[in-house]
N, CA, C and O of each residue as an XYZ file, in Angstrom:
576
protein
N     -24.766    -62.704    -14.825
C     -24.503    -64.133    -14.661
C     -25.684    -64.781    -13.933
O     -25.931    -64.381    -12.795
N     -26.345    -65.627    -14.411
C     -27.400    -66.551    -13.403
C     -26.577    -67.963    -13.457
O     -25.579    -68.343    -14.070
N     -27.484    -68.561    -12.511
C     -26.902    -70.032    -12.390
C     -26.987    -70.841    -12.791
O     -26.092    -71.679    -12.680
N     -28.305    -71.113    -13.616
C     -27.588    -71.779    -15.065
C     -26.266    -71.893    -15.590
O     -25.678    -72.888    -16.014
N     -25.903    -70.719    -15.492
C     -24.444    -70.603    -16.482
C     -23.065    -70.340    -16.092
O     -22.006    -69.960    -16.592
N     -23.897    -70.973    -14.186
C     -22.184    -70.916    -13.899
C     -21.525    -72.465    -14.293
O     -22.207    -73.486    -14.392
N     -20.083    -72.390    -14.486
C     -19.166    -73.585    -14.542
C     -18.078    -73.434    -13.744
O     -17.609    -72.296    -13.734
N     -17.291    -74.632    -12.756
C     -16.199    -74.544    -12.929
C     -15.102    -74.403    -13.604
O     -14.990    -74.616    -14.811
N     -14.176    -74.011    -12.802
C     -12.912    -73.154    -14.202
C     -12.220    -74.679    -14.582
O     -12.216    -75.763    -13.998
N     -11.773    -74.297    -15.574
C     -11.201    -75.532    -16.535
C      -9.827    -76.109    -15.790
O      -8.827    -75.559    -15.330
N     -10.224    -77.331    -15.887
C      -8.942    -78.072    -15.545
C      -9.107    -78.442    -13.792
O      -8.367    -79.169    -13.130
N     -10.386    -77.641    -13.304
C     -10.954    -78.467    -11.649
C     -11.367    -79.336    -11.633
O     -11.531    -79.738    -10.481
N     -11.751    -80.101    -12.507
C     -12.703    -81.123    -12.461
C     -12.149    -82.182    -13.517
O     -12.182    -82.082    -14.744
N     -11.555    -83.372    -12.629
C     -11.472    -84.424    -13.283
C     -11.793    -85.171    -13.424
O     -12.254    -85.553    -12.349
N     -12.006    -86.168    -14.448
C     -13.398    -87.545    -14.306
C     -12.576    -88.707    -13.701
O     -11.365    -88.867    -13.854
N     -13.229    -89.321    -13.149
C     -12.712    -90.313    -12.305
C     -12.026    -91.573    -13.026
O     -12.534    -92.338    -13.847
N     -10.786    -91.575    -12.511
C     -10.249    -92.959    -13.634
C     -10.516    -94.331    -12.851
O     -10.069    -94.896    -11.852
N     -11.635    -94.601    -13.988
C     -11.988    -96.156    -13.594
C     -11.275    -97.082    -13.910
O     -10.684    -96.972    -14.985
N     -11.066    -98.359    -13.069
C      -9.845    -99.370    -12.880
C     -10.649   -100.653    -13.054
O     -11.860   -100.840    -12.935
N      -9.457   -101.656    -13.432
C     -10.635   -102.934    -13.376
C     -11.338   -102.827    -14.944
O     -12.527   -103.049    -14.719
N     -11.249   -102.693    -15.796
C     -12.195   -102.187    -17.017
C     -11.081   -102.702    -18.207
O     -10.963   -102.134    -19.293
N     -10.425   -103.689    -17.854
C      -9.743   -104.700    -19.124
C      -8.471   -104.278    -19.392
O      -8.097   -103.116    -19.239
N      -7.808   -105.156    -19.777
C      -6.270   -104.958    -19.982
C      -6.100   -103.911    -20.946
O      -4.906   -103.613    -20.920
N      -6.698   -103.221    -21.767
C      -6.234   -102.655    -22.446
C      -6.507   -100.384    -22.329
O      -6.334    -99.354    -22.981
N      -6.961   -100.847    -21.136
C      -7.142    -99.770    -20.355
C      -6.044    -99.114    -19.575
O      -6.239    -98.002    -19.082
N      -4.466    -99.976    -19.382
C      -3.955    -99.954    -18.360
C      -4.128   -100.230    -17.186
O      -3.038   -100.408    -16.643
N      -4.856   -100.341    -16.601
C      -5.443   -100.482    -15.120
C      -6.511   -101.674    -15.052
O      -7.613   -101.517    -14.526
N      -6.155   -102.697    -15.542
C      -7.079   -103.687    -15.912
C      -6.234   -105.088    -14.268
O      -5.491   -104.967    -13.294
N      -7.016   -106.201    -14.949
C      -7.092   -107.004    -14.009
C      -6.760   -106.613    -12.534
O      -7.723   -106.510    -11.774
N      -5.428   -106.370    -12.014
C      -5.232   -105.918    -10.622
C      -5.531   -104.558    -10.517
O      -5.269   -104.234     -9.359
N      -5.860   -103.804    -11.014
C      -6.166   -102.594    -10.624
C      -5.362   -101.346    -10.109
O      -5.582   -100.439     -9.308
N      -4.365   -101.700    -10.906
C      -3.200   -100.994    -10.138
C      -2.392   -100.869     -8.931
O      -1.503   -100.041     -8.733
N      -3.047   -102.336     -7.677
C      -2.491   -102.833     -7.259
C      -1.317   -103.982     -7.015
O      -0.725   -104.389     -6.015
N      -1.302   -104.101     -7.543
C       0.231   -105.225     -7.755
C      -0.356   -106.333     -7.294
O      -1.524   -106.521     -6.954
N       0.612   -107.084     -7.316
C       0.184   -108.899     -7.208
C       0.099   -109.205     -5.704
O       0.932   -108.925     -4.842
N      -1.152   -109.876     -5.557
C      -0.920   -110.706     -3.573
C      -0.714   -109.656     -2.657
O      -0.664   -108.443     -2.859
N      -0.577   -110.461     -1.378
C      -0.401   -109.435     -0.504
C      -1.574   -108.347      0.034
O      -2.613   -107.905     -0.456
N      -0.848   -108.153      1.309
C      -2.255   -107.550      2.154
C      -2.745   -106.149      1.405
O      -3.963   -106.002      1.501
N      -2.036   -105.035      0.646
C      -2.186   -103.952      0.229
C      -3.185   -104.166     -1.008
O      -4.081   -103.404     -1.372
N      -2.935   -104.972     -1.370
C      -4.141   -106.054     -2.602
C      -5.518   -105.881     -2.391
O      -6.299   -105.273     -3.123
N      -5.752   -106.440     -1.368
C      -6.940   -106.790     -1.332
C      -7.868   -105.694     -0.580
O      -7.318   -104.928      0.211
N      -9.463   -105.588     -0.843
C     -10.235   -104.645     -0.384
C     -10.727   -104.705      0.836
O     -11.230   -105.748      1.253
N     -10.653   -103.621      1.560
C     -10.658   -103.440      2.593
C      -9.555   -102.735      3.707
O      -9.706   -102.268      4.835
N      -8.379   -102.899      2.812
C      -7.474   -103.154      3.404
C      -7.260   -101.281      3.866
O      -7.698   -100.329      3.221
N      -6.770   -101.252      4.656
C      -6.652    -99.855      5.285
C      -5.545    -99.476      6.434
O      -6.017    -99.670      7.554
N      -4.204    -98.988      6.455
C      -3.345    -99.229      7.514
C      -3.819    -98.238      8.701
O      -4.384    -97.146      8.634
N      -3.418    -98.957      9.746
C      -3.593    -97.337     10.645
C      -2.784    -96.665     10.694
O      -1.628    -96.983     10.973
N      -3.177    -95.568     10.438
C      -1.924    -94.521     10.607
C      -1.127    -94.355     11.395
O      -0.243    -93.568     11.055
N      -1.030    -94.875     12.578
C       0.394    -95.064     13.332
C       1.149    -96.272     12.937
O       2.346    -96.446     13.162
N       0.377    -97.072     12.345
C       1.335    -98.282     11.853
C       2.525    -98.208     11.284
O       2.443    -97.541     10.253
N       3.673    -98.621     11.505
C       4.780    -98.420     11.177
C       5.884    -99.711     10.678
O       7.086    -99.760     10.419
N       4.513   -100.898     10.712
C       5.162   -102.106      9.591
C       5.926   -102.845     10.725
O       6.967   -103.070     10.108
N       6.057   -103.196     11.537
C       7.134   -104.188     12.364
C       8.280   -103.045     12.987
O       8.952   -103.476     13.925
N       8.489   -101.977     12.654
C       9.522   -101.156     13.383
C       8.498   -101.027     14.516
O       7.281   -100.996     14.700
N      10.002   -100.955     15.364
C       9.152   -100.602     16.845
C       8.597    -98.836     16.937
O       9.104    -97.724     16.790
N       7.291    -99.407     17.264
C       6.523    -97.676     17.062
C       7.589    -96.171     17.879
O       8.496    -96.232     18.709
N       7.252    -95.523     17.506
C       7.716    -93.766     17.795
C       7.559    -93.617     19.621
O       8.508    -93.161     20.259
N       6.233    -94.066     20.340
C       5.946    -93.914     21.416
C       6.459    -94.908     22.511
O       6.288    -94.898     23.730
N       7.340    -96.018     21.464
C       7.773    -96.452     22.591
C       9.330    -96.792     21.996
O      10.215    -97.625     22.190
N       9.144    -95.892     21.354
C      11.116    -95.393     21.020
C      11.660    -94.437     22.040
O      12.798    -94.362     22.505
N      10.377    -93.584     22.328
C      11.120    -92.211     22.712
C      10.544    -92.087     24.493
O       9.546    -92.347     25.165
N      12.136    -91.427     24.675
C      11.989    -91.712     26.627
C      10.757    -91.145     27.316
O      10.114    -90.191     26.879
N      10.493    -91.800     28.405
C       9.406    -91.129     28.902
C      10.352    -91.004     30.339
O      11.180    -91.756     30.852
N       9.714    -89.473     30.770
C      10.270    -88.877     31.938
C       8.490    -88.390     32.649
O       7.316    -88.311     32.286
N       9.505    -88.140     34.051
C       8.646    -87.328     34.619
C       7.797    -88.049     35.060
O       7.953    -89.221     34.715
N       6.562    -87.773     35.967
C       5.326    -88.439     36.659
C       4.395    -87.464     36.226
O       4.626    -86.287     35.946
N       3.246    -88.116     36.199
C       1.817    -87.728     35.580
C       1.366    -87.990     36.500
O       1.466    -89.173     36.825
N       0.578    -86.986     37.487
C      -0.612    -87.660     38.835
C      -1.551    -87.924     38.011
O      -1.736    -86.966     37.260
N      -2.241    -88.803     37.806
C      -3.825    -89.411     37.245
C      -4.639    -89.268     38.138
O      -5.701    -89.880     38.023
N      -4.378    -88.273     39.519
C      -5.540    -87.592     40.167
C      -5.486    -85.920     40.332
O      -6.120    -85.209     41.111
N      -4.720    -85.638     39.542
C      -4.413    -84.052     39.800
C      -5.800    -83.724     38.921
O      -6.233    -84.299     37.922
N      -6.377    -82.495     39.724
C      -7.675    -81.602     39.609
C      -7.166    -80.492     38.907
O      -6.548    -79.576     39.451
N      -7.437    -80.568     37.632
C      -7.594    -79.501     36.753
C      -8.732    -78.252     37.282
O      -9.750    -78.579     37.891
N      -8.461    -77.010     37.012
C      -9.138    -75.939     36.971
C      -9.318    -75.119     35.750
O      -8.565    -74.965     34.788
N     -10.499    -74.624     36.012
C     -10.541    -73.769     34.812
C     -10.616    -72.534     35.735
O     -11.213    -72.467     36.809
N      -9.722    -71.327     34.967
C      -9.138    -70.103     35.903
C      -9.586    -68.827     35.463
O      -9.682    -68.606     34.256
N      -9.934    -67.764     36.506
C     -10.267    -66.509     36.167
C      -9.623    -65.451     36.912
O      -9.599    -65.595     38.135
N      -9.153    -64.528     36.469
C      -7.995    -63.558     37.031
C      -9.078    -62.162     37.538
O      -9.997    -61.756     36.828
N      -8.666    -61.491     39.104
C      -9.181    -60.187     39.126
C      -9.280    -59.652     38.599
O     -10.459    -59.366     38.391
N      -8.492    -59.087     37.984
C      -8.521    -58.435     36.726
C      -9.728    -58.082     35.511
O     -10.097    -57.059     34.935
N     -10.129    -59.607     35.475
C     -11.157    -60.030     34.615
C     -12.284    -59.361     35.309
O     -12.872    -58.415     34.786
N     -12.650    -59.909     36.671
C     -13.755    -60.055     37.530
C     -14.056    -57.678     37.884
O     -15.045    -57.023     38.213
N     -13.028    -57.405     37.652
C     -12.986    -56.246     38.101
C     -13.724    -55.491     36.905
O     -14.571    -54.604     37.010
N     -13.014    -56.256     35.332
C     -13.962    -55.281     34.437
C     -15.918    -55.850     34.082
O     -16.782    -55.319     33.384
N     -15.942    -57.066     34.913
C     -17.477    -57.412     35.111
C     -18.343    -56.221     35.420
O     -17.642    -55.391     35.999
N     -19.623    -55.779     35.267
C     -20.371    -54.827     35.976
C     -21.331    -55.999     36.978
O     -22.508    -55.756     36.713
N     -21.291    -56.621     37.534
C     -21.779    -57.731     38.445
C     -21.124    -57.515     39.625
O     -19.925    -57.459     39.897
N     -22.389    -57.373     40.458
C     -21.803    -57.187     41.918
C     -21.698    -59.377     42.803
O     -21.195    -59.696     43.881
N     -22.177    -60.025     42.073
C     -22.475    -61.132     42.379
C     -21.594    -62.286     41.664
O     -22.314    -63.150     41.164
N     -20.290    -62.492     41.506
C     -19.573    -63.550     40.241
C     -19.658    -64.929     40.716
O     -19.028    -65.409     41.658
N     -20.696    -65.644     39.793
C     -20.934    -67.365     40.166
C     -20.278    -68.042     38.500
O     -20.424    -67.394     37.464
N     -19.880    -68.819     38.518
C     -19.560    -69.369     37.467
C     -20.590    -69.534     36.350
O     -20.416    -69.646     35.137
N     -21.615    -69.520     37.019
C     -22.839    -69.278     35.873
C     -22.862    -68.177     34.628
O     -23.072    -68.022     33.425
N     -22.321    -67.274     36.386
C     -22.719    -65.993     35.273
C     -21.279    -66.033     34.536
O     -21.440    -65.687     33.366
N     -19.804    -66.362     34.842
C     -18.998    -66.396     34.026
C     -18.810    -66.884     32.382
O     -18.118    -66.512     31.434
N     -20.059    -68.160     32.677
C     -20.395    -68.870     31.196
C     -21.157    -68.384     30.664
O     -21.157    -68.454     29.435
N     -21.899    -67.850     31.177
C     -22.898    -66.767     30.456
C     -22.047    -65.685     29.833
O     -22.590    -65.432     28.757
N     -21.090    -65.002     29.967
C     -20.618    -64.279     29.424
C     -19.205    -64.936     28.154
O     -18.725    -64.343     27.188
N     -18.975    -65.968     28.553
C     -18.001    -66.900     27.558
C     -16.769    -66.840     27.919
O     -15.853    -67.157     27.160
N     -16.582    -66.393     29.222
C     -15.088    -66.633     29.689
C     -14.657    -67.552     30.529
O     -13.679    -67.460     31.271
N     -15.500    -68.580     30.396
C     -15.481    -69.804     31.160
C     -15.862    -71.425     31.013
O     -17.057    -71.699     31.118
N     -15.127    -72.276     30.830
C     -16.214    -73.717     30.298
C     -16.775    -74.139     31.411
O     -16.099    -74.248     32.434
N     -17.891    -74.394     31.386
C     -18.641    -74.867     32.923
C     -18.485    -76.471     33.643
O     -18.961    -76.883     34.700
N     -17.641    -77.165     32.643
C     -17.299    -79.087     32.811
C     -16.212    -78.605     33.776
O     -15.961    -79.648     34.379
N     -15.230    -77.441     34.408
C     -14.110    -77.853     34.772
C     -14.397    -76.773     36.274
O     -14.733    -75.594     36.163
N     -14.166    -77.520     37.711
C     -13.876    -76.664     38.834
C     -13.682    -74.785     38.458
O     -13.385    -74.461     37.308
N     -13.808    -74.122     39.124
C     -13.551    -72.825     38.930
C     -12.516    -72.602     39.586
O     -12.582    -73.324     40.580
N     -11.230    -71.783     39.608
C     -10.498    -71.290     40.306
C     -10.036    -69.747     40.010
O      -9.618    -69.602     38.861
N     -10.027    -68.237     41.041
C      -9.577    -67.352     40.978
C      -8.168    -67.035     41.001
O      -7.512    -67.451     41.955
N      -7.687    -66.458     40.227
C      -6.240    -66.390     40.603
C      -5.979    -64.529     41.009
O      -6.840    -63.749     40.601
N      -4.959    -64.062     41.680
C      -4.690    -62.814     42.459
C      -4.394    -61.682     41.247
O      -4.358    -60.464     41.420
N      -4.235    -62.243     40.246
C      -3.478    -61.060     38.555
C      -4.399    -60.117     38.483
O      -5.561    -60.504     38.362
N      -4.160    -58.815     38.531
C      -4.725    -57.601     38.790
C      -5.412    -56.952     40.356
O      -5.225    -57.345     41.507
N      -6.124    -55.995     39.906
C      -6.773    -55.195     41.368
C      -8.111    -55.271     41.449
O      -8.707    -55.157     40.378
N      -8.856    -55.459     42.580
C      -9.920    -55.291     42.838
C     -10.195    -54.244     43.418
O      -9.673    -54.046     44.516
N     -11.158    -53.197     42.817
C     -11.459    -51.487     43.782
C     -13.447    -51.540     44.412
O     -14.164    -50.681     44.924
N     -13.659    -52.860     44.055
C     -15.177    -52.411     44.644
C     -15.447    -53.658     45.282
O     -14.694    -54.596     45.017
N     -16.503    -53.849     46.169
C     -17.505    -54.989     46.736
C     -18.039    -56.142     45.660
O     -18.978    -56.065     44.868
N     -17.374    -56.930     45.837
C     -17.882    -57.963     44.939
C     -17.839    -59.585     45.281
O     -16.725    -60.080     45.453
N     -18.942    -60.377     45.379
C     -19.027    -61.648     45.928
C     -19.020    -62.381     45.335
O     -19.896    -62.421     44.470
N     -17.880    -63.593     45.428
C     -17.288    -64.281     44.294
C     -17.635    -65.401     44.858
O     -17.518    -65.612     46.065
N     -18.301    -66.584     43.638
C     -18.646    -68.073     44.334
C     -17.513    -68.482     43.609
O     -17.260    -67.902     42.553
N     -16.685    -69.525     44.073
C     -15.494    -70.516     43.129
C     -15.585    -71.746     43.917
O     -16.285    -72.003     44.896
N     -14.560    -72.591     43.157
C     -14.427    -74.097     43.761
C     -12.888    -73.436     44.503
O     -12.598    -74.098     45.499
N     -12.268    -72.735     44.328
C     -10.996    -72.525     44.355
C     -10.342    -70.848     44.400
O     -10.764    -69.922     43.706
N      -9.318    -70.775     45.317
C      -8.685    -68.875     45.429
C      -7.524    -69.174     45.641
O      -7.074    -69.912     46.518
N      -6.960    -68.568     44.783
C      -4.964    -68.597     45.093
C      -5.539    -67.727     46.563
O      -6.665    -67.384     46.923
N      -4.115    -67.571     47.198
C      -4.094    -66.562     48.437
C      -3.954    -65.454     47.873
O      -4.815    -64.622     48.159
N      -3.035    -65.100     47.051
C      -3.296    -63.377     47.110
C      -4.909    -63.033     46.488
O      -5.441    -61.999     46.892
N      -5.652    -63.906     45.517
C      -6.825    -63.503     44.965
C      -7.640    -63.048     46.550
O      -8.236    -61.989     46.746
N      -7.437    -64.269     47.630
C      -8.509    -64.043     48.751
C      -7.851    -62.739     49.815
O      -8.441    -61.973     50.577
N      -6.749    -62.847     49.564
C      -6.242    -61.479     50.205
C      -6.814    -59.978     49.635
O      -7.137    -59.052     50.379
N      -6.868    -59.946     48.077
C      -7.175    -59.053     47.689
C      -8.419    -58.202     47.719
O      -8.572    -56.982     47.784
N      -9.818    -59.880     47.605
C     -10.926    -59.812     47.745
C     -11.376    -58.914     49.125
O     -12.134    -57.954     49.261
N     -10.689    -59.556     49.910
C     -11.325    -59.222     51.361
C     -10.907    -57.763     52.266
O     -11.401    -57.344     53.313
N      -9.632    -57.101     51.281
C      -8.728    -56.026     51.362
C     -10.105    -55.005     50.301
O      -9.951    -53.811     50.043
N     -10.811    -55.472     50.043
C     -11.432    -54.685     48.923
C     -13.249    -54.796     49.691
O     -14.171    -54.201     49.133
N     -13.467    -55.567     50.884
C     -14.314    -55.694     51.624
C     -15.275    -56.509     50.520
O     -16.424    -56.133     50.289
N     -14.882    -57.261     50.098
C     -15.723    -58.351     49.592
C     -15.864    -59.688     49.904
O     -15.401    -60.001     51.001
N     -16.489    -60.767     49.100
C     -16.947    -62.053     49.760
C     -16.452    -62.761     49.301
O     -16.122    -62.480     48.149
N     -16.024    -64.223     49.861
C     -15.057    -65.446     49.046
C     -16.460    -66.283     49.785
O     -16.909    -66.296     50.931
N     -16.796    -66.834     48.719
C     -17.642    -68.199     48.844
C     -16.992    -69.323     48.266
O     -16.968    -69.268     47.037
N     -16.377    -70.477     48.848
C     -16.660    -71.456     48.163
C     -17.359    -72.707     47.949
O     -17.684    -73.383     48.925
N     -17.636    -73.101     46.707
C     -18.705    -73.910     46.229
C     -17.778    -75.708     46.920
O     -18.331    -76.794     46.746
């Protein structure tokens, strides 16, 4: 087979039905749009949440609960993780360097698993058992 002589398989490819091209086309004068009206005319495009005069979905449905609009997101890394590192030094650098970390968001350690060696951890952030564990293991809590 060369490429010259490839084709699509029959029946993928349909030619485009042109509109507007005289009454005796079917699809002549309006174009298969119907008479007047906003759906008529070009340009016209709904937004997809539009829902025509019903009152929208988001403000049908209850809203509960409080949202702090200052709560500090973290992005989190477990002992566990840090334990199977061969790095005696863990900075968030080197965490993104390895891809277990996005570097836009605070760092925080959390205590999930064991630590068995010396290891100096920079973070924005340490649950307590992570800094309990660290320092039970004679290592370093820096924070940034």
């Amino acid at each position: 087979m060369k490429l010259n002589e490839l084709k699509p398989s029959i029946g993928s490819v349909k030619k485009k039905f042109r509109v507007g091209r005289g009454t005796g086309s079917g699809n002549g004068k309006t174009s298969g749009r119907g008479q007047k009206g906003q759906k008529s005319r070009s340009g016209y495009s709904r937004a997809w949440y539009s829902e025509g005069g019903q009152t929208p979905l988001t403000r049908r449905l209850p809203k509960r609960g409080f949202k702090n609009r200052f709560r500090e997101e973290y992005t989190v890394v477990n002992l566990s993780t840090i334990e199977n590192l061969q790095e005696d030094v863990v900075t968030p650098q080197v965490l993104h360097g390895k891809g277990l970390i996005r570097i836009n968001m605070p760092l925080k350690v959390l205590g999930n698993g064991t630590l068995t060696r010396q290891v100096e951890i920079h973070a924005h952030g340490f649950s307590r058992s992570a800094e309990e564990k660290i320092n039970e293991a004679k290592g370093k809590v820096v924070r940034l």
